[in-house]
N, C-alpha and C positions, 0 to 999 in steps of 0.2 A: 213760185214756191207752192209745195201741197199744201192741201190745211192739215193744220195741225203739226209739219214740221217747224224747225227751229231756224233762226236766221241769225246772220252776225251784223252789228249795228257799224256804222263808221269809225268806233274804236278798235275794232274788232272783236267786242264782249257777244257771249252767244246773249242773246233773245230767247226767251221761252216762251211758246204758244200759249195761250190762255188753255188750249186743250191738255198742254203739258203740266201743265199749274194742277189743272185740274186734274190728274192722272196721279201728280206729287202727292196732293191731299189727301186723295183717296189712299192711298197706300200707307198711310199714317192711323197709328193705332189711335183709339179713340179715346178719350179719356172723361170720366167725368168724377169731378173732386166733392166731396161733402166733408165742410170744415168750421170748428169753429177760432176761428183765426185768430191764434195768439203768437208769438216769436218762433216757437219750431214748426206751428202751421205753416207760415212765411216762408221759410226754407224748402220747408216741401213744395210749397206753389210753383219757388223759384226754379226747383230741380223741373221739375215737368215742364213749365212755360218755356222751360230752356233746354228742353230734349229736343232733338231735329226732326224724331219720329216719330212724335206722340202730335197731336191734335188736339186740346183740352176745349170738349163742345161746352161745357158751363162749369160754374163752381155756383153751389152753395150752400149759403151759411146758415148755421145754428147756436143757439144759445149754449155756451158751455165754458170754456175759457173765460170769455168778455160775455156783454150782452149783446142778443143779437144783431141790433144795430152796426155797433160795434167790430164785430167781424166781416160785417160787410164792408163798412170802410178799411177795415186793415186788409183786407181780402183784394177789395180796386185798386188801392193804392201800391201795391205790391206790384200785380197785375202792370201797371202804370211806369212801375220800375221797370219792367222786364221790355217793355215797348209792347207788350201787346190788348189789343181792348177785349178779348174774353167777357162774357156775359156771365153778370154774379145774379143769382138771386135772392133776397132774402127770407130763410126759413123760419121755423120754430121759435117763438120765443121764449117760449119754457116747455121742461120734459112733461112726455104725457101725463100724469097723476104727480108728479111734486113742484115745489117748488124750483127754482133755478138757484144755482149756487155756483160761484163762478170761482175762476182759481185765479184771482188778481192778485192775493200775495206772492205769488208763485212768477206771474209774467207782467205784475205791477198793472195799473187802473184799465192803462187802453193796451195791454195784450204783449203789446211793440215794447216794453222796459220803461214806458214814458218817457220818451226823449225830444217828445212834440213835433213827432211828424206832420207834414203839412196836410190836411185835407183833400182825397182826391179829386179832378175832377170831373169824374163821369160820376153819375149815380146808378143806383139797380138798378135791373131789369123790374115790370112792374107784377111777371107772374112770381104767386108764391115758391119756395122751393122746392117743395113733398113734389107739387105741379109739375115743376121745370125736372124733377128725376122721373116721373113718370115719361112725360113728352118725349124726352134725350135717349131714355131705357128703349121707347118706341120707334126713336127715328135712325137710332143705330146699334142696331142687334149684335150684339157681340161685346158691348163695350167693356170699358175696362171700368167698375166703378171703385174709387178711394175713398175709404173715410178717415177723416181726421180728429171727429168731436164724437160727442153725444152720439147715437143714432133714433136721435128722433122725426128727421125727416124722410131718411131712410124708411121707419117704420109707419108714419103717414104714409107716404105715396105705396105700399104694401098694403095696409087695409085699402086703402084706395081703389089699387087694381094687383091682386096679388101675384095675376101673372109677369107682372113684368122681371121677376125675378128668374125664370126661363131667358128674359132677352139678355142678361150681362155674363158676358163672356168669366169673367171675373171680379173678387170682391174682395177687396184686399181691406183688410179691417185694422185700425192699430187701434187696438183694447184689449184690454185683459190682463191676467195674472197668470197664467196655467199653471208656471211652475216655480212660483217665489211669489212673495209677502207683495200687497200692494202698496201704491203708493199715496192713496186717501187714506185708505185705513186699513189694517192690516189684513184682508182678508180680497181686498178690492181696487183695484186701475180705477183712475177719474174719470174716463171716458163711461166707462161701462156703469161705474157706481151712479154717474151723474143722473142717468135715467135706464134705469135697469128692466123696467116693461118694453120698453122699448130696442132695447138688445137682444133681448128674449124672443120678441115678435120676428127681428132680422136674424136669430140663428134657427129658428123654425119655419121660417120661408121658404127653406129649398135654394135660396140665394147659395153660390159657390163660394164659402167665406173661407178668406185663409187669413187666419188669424195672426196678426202681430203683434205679441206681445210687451207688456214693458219692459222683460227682462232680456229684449233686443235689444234695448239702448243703454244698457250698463256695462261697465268693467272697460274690456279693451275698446269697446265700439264706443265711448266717450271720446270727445273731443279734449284729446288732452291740450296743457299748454303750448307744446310744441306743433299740434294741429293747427290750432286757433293763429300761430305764431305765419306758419305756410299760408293759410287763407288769406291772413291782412297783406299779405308780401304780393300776393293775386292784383292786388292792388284796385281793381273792379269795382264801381257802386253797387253791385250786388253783391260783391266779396262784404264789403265795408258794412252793410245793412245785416247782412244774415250773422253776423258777431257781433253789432251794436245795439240789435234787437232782442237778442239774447244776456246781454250783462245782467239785467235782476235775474230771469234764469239761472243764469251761472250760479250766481249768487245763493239763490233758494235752495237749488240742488247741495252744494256743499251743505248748506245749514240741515236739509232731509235726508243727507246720505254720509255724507264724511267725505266725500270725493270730492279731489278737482275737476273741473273743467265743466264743458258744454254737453249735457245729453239730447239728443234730439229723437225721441221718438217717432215723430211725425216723417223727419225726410228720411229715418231708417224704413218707414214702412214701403214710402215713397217708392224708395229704391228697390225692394221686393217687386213692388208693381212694376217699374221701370226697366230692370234686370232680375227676372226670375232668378237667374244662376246664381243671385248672391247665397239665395237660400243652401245651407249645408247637409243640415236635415230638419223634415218635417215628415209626418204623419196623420192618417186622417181618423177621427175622433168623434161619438157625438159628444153632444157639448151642449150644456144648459145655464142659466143664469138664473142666481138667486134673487128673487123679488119679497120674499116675505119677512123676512126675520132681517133686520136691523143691524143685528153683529156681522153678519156675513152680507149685509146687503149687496148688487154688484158683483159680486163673486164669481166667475167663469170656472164652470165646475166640466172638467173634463176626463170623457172613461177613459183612460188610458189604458185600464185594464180588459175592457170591453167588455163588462158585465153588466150595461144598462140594460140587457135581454135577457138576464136572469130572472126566473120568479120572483123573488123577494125585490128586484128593482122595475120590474114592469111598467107597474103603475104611475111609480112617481115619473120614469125618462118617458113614457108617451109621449109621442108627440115631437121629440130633440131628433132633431136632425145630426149627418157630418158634416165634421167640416177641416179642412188640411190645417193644423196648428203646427204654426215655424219655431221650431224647436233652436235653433244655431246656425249663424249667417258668417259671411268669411267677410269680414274686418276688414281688413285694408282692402274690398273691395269695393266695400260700402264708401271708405271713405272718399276712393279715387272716382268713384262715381259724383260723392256730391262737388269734390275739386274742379272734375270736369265742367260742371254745367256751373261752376262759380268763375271762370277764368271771364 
């Protein structure tokens, strides 16, 4: 046999070369996650961990959802489910200049709905986070980066080495409000309000952000009852987890919104990184975040009209970058996507 061809063993199953292994992987987009792992994080990991063509070279975590500890265990543990051992690191443990404020009422104490998941058992990796997106940025050019939390390690490994935002292929961001009311406070997404210096720093990097908003995962792209109904019938331990991890969700959501069902932000952005095509329309924008004033803290303030280069606005947009904000995603694509990588 050549090297590097394929042989058929005594059952007659093909054999694949260690070269052809290696040819598979490479051909696999890269991926690298930053999250701070609560119940719709989880699902998003799931989706990716369980793409055929994705690679996910690290995750990690930051304080936002849960505490950072925290996320890293709901982050291996997941990880764990899926069968695969992926390297987490642990990031940030509070945003740059405030305090941490987490949304436990929202995903309950440990992220998971508190249902006493067992402890995983691998533990992190022992480089910091900011660290390990730097390293990942450098070792594979092109990659795909996701955020799912805060973006405060994001914005360390930026001051760090700001060129590495030249090496990511893409930045798929699920933060912000562009075009409806938040959902911390009426003017701001959790994500972004969490630590808003630090969203600031990652829309002025030059990083390729396309931004995923909250108002992606409301109305029809909720998980109605009759969704949730499909999923459990998948019958899957990953089916069964990504809807038993979410019940206080569920729950929070109708109390914040009047809606039934399951909204998941996190594996809608997922899905934008995963299948561009879901996106219906988007447009590029620059785009700034409010750090100063208190009532609009967090605030993702976007020119739609394109007048940040107007006289009168010069001064204050210095400095904002564009960036593609996903304006409408096609629904039952999204969902067949997360179905798929649930079976």
């Amino acid at each position: 046999m050549e090297g590097g061809e394929s042989s058929r063993g005594d059952s007659g199953d093909l054999v694949c070369s260690a070269a052809e292994i290696r040819r598979g992987k490479a051909m696999q987009r890269k991926f690298l996650i930053d999250t701070d792992t609560a119940s719709d994080d989880a699902v998003a990991l799931i989706m990716a961990l369980r793409s055929s063509d994705v690679e996910v070279v690290g995750i990690t975590t930051v304080a936002g959802n849960v505490e950072v500890r925290q996320s890293s265990r709901n982050a291996l543990y997941t990880a764990e489910l899926c069968g695969v051992s992926v390297p987490v690191f642990t990031g940030a443990e509070k945003p740059l200049r405030r305090e941490h404020q987490s949304a436990d009422w929202f995903h309950g104490k440990d992220g998971l709905g508190d249902h006493g998941y067992p402890a995983p058992r691998r533990e992190p990796e022992k480089l910091a986070g900011w660290e390990a997106i730097v390293q990942l940025a450098e070792a594979h050019p092109g990659l795909v980066l996701v955020t799912l939390g805060p973006l405060t390690n994001v914005a360390l490994a930026l001051l760090q080495k700001p060129e590495i935002a030249a090496n990511v292929g893409r930045c798929v961001v699920m933060g912000g409000a562009p075009c409806c009311e938040g959902n911390v406070t009426p003017a701001a997404e959790y994500n972004i309000w969490c630590d808003p210096e630090a969203a600031r720093i990652v829309a002025r990097s030059g990083l390729p952000v396309e931004m995923v908003g909250w108002h992606l995962c409301r109305g029809d792209a909720v998980l109605n009852l009759s969704d949730i109904e499909q999923v459990l019938k998948l019958g899957t331990p990953v089916a069964k987890f990504a809807m038993e991890c979410n019940s206080r969700a569920q729950e929070a959501y109708f109390v914040q919104t009047g809606e039934h069902g399951i909204s998941l932000p996190d594996p809608v952005a997922m899905t934008v990184g995963l299948e561009p095509g879901v996106v219906t329309s988007s447009s590029e924008h620059c785009w700034d975040v409010e750090c100063e004033s208190e009532l609009t803290r967090g605030m993702t303030a976007v020119d739609c009209l394109n007048v940040a280069g107007d006289e009168r606005n010069r001064e204050v947009w210095k400095g904002a970058k564009k960036g593609k904000i996903v304006w409408t995603i096609d629904n039952a694509r999204w969902k067949r996507a997360l179905m798929e990588r649930l079976r």
